[in-house]
N, CA, C and O of each residue as an XYZ file, in Angstrom:
372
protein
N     -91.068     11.450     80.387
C     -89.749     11.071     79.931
C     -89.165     12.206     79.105
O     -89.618     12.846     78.157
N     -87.940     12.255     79.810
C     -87.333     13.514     78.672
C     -86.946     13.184     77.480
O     -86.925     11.971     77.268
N     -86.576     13.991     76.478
C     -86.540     13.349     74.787
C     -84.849     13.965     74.577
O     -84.642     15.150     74.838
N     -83.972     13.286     74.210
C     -83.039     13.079     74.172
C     -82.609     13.723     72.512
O     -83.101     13.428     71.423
N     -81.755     14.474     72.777
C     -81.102     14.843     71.673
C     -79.690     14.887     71.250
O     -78.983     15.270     72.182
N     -79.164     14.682     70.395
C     -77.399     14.660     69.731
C     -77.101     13.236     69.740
O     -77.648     12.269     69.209
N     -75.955     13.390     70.586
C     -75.123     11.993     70.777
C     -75.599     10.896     71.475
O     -75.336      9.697     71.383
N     -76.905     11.989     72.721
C     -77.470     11.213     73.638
C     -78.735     10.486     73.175
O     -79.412      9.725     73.867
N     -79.072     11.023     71.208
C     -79.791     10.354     71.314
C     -79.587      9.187     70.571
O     -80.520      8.390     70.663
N     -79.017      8.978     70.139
C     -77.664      7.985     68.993
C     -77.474      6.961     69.824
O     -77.609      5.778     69.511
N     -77.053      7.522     71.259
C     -76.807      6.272     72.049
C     -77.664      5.982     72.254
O     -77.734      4.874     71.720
N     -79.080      6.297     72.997
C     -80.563      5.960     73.169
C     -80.769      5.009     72.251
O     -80.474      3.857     72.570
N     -81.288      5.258     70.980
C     -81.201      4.124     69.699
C     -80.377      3.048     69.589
O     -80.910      1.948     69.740
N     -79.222      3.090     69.366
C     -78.385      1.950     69.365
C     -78.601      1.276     70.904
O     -78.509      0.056     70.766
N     -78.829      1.591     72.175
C     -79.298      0.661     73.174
C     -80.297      0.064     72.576
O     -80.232     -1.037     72.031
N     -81.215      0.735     72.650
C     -82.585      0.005     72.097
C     -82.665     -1.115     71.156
O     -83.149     -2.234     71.325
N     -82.033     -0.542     70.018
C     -81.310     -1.903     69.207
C     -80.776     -2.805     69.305
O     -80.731     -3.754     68.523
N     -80.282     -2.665     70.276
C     -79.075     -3.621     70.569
C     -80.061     -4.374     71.658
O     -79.873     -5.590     71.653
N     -80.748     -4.073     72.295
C     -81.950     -4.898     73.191
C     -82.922     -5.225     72.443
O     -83.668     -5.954     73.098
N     -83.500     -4.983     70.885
C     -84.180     -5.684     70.466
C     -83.295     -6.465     69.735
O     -83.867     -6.476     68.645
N     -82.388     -7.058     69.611
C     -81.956     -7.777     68.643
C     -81.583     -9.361     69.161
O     -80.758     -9.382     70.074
N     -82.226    -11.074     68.565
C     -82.241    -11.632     68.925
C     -81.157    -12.148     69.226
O     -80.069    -11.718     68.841
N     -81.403    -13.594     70.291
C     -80.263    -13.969     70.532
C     -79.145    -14.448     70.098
O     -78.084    -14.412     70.721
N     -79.368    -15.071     68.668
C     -78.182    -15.276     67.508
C     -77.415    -13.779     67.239
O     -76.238    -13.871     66.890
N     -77.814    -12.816     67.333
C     -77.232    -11.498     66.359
C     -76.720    -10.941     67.497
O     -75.937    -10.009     67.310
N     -76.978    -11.299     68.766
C     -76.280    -10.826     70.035
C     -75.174    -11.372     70.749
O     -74.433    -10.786     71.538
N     -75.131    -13.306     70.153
C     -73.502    -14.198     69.928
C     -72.874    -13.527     68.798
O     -71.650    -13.650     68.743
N     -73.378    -12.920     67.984
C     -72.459    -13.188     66.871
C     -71.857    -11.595     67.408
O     -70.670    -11.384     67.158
N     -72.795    -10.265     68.273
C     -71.960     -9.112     68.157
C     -71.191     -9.218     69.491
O     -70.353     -8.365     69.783
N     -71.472    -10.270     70.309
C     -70.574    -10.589     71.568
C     -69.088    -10.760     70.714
O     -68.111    -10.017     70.611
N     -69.401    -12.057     70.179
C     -68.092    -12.559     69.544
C     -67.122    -12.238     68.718
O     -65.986    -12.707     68.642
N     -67.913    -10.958     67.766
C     -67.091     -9.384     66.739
C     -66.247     -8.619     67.896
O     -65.153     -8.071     67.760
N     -66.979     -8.716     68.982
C     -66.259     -7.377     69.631
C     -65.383     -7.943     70.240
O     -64.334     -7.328     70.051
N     -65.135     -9.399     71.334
C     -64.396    -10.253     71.896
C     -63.507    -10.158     70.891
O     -62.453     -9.697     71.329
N     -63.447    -10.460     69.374
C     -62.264    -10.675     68.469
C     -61.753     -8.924     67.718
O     -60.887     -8.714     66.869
N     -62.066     -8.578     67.959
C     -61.584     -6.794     67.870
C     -60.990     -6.178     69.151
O     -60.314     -5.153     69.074
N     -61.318     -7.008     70.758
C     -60.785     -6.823     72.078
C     -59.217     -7.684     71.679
O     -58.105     -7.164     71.590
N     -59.495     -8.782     71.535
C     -58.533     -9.803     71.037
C     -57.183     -9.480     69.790
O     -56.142    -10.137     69.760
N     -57.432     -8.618     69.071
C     -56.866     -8.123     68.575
C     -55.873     -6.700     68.785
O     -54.755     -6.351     68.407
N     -56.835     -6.187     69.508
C     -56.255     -4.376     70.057
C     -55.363     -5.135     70.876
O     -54.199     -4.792     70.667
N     -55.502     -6.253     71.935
C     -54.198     -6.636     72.624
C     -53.386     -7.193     72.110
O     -52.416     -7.525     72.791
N     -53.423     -7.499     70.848
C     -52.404     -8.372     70.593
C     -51.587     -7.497     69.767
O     -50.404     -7.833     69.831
N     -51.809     -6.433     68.966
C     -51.458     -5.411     68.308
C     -50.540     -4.358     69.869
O     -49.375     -3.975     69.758
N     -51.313     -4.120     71.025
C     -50.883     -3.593     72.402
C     -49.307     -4.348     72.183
O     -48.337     -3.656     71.876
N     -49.198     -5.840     72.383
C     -49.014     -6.153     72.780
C     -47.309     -6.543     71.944
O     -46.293     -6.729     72.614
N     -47.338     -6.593     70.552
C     -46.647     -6.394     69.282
C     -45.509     -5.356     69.314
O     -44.279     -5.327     69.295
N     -46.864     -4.282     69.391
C     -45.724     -2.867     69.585
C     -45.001     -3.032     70.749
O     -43.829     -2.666     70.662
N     -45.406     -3.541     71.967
C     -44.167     -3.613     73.353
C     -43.332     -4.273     72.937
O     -42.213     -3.874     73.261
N     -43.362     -5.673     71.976
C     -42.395     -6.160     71.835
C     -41.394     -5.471     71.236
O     -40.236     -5.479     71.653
N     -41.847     -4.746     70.078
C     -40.888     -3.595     69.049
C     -40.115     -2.891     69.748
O     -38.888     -2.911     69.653
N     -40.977     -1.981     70.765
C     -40.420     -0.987     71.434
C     -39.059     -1.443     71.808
O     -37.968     -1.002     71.448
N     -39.471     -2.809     72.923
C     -38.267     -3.364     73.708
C     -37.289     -4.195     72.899
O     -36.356     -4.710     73.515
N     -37.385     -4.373     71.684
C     -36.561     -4.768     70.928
C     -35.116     -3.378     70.462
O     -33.888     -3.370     70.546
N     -36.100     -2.454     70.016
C     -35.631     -1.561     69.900
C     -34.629     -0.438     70.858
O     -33.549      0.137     70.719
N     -35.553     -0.518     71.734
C     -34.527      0.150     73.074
C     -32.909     -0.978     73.487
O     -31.744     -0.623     73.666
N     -33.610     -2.524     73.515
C     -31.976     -3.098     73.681
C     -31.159     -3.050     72.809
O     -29.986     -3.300     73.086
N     -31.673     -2.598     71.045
C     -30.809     -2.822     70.113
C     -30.066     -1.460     70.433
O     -28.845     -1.592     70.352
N     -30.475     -0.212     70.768
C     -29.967      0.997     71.192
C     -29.319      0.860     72.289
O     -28.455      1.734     72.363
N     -29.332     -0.156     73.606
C     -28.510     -0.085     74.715
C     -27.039     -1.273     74.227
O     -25.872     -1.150     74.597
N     -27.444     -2.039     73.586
C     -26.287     -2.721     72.917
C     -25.220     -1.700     72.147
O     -24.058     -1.550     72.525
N     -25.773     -1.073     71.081
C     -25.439      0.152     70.311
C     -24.463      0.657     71.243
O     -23.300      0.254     71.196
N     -24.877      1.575     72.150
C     -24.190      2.341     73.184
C     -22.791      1.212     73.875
O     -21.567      1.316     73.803
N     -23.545      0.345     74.417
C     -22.257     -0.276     75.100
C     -21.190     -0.511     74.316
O     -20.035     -0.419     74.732
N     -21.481     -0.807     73.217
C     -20.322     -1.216     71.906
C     -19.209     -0.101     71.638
O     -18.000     -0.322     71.565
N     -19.801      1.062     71.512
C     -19.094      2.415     71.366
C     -18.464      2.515     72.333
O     -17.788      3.517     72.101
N     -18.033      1.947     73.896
C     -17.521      2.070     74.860
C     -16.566      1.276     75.250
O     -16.311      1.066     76.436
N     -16.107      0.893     74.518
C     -15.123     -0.664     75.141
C     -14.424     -0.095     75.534
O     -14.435     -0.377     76.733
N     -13.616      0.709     75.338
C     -12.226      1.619     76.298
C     -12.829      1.722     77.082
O     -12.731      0.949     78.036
N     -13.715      2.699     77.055
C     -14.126      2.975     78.581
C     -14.633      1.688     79.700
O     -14.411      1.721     80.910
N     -15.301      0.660     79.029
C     -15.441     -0.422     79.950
C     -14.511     -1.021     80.682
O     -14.541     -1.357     81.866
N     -13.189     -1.188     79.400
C     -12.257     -1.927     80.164
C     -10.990     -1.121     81.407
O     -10.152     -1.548     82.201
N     -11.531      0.328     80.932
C     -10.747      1.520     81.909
C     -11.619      1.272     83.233
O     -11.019      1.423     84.298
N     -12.840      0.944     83.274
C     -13.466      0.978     84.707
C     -13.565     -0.230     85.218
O     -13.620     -0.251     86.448
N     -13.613     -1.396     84.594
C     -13.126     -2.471     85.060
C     -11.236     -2.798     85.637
O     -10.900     -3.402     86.656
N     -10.724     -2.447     85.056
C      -9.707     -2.359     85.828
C      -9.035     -1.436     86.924
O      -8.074     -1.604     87.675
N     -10.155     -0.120     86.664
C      -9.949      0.526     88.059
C     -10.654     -0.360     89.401
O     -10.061     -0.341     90.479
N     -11.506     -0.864     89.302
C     -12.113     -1.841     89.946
C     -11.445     -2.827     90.485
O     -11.409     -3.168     91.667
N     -10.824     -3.352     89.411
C      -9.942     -4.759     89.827
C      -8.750     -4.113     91.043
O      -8.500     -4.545     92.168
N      -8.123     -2.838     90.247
C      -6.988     -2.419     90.912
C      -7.772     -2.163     92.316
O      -7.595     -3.117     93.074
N      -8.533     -1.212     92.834
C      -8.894     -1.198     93.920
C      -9.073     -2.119     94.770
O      -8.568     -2.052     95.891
N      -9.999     -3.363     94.281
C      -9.588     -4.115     95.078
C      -8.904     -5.112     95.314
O      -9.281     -6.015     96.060
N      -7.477     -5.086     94.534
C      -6.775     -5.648     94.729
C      -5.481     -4.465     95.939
O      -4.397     -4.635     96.496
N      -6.108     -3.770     95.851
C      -4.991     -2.642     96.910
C      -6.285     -2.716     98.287
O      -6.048     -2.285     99.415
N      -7.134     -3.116     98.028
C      -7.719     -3.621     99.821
C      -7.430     -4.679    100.259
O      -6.973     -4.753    101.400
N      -7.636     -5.931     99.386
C      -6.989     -6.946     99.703
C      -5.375     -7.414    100.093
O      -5.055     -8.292    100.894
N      -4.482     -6.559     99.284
C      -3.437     -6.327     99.443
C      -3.170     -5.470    101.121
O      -2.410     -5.794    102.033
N      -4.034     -4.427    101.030
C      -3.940     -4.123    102.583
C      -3.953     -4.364    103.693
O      -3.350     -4.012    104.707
N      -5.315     -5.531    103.206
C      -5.749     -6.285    104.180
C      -4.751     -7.563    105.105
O      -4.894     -7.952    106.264
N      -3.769     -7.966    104.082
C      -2.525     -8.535    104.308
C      -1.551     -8.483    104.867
O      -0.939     -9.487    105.232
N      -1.129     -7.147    105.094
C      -0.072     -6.481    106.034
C      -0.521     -6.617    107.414
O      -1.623     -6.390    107.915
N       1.133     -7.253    108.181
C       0.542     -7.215    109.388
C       1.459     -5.888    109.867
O       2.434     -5.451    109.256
N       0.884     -5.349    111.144
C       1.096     -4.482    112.357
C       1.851     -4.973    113.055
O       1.594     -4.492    114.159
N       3.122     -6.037    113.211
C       4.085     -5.929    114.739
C       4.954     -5.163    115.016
O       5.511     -5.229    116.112
């Protein structure tokens, strides 16, 4: 058997440990790490909310600063198609 040195042997040990250790101390480090998994997602999961809070409070932001311009492209809109529809009306005899 080869003999393990540094990190590889740190991990070597802590396996070993972790395989001698009975079955109470092996629920209880199941159930530490399940609630530290349980947590990193929910913290994951926190910040997405922030983020996306944040990005709509910035796309709201923006649209607000634009009302001229909204209501300039909405009524180019309207006008257009009210000059197809209007076209569409004329007859040819």
């Amino acid at each position: 058997m080869e003999v393990l040195s540094g990190p590889w042997a740190d991990l070597a040990l802590l396996l070993r440990q972790t395989a001698l250790l009975s079955d109470q101390q092996q629920d209880t480090l199941v159930c530490l790490l399940l609630v530290v998994l349980f947590l990193s997602v929910s913290l994951l999961l926190l910040q997405l909310i922030v983020y996306l809070s944040w990005k709509l409070r910035q796309a709201e932001a923006e649209l607000a600063a634009f009302p001229r311009q909204q209501d300039a492209i909405h009524r180019q809109v309207n006008q257009s198609a009210h000059r197809r529809r209007s076209f569409g009306s004329h007859s040819y005899s």
